[in-house]
C-alpha angles and dihedrals in degrees: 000000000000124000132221137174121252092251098052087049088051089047092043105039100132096050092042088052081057110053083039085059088054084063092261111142115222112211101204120196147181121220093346088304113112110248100182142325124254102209136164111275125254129214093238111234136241129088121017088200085181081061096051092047090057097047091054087044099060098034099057096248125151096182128002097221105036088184141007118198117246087232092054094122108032114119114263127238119283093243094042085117110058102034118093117260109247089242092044088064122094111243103220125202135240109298099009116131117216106248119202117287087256102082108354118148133213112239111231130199077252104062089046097052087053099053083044093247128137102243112219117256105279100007115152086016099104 
């Protein structure tokens, strides 16, 4: 990092571009105080929309969000947190007790073929 004041940068504009374009950062000052950097410049960041062409591109996509609810945005309810998601709820049969939360067991199509018992549509798909 080199310093120089606000005069010779003014005087040495050119050269100083140059050693900046080397990746050097020039520290200029006035009266000893820094006044601003010169440093290399950087590509911002963000989107890379090219990219995003190119994925949909080669994965078949016409759009990336087909749909956004109306209610997006709405404030959720106030216990959201702490209640169990639908899908996160065991789905018990026909005749199947719930048993505490320590040691319960999903039913499955399987377990059901093997007792000899028609397993309700969906059960053990949760």
């Amino acid at each position: 990092m080199r310093t120089v004041s606000i005069k010779d940068a003014k005087s040495r504009l050119t050269a100083l571009a140059r050693e900046v374009e080397k990746g050097e950062t020039v520290v200029v000052t006035r009266n000893g105080e820094p006044v601003f950097d010169m440093v290399p410049h950087r590509k911002k960041g963000g989107l890379d929309l090219e990219a995003l062409k190119k994925f949909k591109r080669e994965q078949g996509l016409s759009t990336i969000f087909a749909y956004v609810s109306d209610d997006f945005d709405d404030p959720l309810p106030q216990d959201f947190l702490i209640r169990p998601l639908p899908w996160a709820v065991p789905t018990l049969a026909w005749g199947e007790e719930r048993r505490g939360a320590v040691g319960s067991s999903l039913v499955t199509p399987a377990r059901h073929a093997r007792d000899g018992r028609q397993p309700r549509p969906g059960a053990g798909l949760a």
